[in-house]
C-alpha positions in Angstrom: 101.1 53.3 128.6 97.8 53.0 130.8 97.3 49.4 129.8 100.4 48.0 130.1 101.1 49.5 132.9 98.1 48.4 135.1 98.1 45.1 133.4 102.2 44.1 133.2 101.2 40.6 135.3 98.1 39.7 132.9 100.7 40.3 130.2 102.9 38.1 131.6 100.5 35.1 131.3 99.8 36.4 127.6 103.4 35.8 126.9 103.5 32.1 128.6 100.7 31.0 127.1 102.1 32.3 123.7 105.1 30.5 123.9 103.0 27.3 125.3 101.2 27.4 122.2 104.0 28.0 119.5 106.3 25.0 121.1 103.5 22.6 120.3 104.2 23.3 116.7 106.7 21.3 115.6 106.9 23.0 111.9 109.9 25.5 112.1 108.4 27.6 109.2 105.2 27.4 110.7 106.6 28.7 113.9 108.2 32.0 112.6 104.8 32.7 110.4 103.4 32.7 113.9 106.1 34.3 116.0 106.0 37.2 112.8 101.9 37.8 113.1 101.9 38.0 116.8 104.2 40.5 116.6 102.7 42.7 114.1 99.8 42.1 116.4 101.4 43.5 119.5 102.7 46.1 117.4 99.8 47.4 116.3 97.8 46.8 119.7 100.3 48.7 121.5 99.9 51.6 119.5 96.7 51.1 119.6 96.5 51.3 123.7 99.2 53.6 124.1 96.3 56.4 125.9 93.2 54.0 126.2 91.4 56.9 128.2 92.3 59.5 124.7 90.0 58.4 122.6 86.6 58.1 124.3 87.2 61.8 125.4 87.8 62.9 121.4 84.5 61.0 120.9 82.5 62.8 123.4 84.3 66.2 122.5 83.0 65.8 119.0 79.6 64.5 119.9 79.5 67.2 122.2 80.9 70.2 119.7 77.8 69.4 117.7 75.0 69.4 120.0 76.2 70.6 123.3 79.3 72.3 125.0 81.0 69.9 127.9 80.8 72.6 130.5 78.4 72.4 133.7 77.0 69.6 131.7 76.4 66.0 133.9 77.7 63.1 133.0 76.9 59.4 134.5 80.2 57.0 134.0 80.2 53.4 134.4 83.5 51.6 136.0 84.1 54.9 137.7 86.9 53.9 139.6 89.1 51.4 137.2 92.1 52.9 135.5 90.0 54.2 132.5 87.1 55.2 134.5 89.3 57.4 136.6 91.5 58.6 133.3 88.0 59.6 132.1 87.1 61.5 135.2 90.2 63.5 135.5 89.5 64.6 131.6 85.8 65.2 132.2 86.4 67.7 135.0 88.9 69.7 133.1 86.0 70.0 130.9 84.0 71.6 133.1 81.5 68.4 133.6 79.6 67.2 136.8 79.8 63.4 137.3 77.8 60.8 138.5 80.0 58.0 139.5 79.1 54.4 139.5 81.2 51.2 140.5 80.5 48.3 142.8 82.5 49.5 145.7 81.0 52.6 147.6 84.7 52.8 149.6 86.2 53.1 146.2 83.9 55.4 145.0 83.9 58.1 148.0 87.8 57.7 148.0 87.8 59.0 144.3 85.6 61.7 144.8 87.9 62.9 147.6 90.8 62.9 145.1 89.3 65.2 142.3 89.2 68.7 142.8 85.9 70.5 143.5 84.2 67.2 145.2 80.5 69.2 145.8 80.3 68.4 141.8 79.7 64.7 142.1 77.3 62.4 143.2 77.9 58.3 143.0 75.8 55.2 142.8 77.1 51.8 144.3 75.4 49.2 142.5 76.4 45.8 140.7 75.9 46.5 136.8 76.4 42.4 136.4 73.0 41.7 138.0 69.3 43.4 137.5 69.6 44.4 141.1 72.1 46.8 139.9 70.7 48.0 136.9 67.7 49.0 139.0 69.3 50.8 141.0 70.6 53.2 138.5 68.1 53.5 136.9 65.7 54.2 140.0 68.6 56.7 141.1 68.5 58.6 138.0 64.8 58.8 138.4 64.9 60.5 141.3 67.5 62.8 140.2 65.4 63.8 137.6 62.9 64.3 139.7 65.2 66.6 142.0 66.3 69.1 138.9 69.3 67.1 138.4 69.5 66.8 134.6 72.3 64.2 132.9 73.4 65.1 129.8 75.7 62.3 128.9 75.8 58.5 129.6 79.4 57.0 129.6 78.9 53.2 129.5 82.7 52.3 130.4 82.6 49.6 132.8 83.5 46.3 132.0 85.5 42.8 133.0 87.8 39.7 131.9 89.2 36.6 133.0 92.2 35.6 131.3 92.1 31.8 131.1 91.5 28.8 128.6 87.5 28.2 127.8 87.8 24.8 129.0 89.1 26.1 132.6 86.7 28.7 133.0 83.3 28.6 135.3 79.5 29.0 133.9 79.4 31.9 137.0 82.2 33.3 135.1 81.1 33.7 131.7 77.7 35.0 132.8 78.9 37.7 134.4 81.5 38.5 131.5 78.2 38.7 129.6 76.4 40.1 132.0 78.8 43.2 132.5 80.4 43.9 128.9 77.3 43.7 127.0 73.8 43.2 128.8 74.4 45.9 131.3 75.2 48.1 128.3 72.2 47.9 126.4 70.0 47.5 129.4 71.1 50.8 130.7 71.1 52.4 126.9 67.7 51.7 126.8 66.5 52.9 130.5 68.7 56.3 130.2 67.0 57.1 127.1 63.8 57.8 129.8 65.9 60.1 131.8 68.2 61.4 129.4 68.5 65.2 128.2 67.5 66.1 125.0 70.0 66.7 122.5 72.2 63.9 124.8 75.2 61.8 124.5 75.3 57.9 124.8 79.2 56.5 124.8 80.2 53.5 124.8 83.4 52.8 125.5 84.6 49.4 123.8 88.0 47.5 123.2 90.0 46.4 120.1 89.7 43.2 121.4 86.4 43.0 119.0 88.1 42.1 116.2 91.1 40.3 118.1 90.2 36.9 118.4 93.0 36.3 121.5 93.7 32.9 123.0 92.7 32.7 126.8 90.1 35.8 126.1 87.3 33.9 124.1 84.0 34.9 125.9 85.9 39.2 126.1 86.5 39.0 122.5 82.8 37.7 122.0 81.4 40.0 124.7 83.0 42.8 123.1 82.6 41.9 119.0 78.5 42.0 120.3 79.3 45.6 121.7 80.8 46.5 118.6 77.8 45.7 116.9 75.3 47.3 119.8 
C-alpha cells in the first residue's frame, strides 16, 4: 500500500496519539464507541489509499478519452519526486506523455529523470511552490516554453505537505506554508496555466480524503485540503 508504506513511522504517532486520547476518557462505553469508529475509519481509509497514485491516472484517462489522447501529449506535474509524484510519472510515460517535472530539489529532480526510460522526453523546473518566488518561476518557465514550440497539454497540481502535530504545538511558519503549498500554490498556478495552456487541456488536481476527515494532529491538512476540495 503506497501510503502505508512510505508513511509506517507517521502512523505510528497516529496510533500513540489515539490511544493518548481514548485513556483520557474515563467512560468505558464511551471508549469502545470510539475504539469502534476509528476503526471503521481506518477501514475504510485503508481501502481507500490502497493505490493513492490509481486514481488520478483514471481521472486524467477519462478527461483525456474525451478531448485528447495521452500520447506525445506534455504534461507539467507538481511534487514530481514524492512517492505519488513519481507513481504518477511512471503511469504517465507508459501513456506515451512528455513531462515537465517540478519539485524543490533540482538533485532530486535530475536523479528521477535518470531513472525513467527515454530521459530526452523531460524537462524539470526547481522552484519553491510555497512562496511567489516559485510560482513565478513556473510560470515564467512555461512562458518561454511556449514561446520555444513546447506546447503543455495537461497541468497535474499534485504537490503538497503536512506536519503531524497538535495545533497548539505547531509554528505560524508552519501553517503558512501548509497553506501556502496545499491550496494557494494550486489556484495560483490554475489561474497562470490557463495563459499557457493548450486548448482543449486538462487541469488535475490531485487532493486527499483527508477533506472530509477531520483527524486529530492534522487540523490545518484537513482544512488546507477541505478548501481544495471546494477549489
Amino acid at each position: 500500500m503506497t501510503y502505508l508504506t512510505s508513511h509506517s513511522t507517521l502512523d505510528q504517532e497516529h496510533i500513540k496519539l489515539f490511544a493518548s486520547l481514548v485513556n483520557k476518557i474515563t467512560d468505558k462505553d464511551d471508549q469502545q464507541a470510539i475504539i469502534d469508529g476509528a476503526n471503521m475509519v481506518f477501514r475504510l481509509y485503508g481501502e481507500m489509499l490502497t493505490d493513492l497514485a490509481a486514481p488520478a491516472i483514471t481521472l486524467v484517462k477519462q478527461s483525456a478519452g474525451y478531448a485528447m489522447k495521452l500520447k506525445d501529449k506534455r504534461v507539467l506535474l507538481t511534487g514530481a519526486t514524492g512517492g505519488i509524484g513519481r507513481a504518477l510519472c511512471l503511469t504517465l510515460v507508459e501513456a506515451g506523455c512528455h513531462l515537465i517535472l517540478v519539485g524543490r530539489d533540482q538533485a532530486k529532480l535530475d536523479q528521477l529523470i535518470d531513472e525513467l526510460p527515454q530521459s530526452s522526453n523531460y524537462l524539470s523546473i526547481a522552484a519553491d511552490i510555497s512562496c511567489p518566488e516559485g510560482i513565478a518561476t513556473i510560470d515564467k518557465e512555461c512562458q518561454l516554453y511556449i514561446q520555444e514550440g513546447i506546447d503543455i497539454d495537461i497541468v497535474i497540481n499534485n504537490a503538497g505537505c503536512n506536519t503531524f502535530a497538535y495545533l497548539a504545538q505547531r509554528t505560524p511558519t508552519s501553517i503558512e506554508q501548509e497553506i501556502a503549498v496545499n491550496i494557494s500554490a494550486t489556484i495560483q498556478l490554475t489561474k497562470l496555466s490557463l495563459t499557457w495552456l493548450n486548448h482543449p487541456g486538462i487541469i488535475l488536481n490531485v487532493g486527499s480524503t483527508f477533506a472530509a476527515i477531520g483527524y486529530p494532529g492534522y487540523a490545518t491538512y484537513c482544512a488546507t485540503k477541505g478548501g481544495y476540495l471546494s477549489f
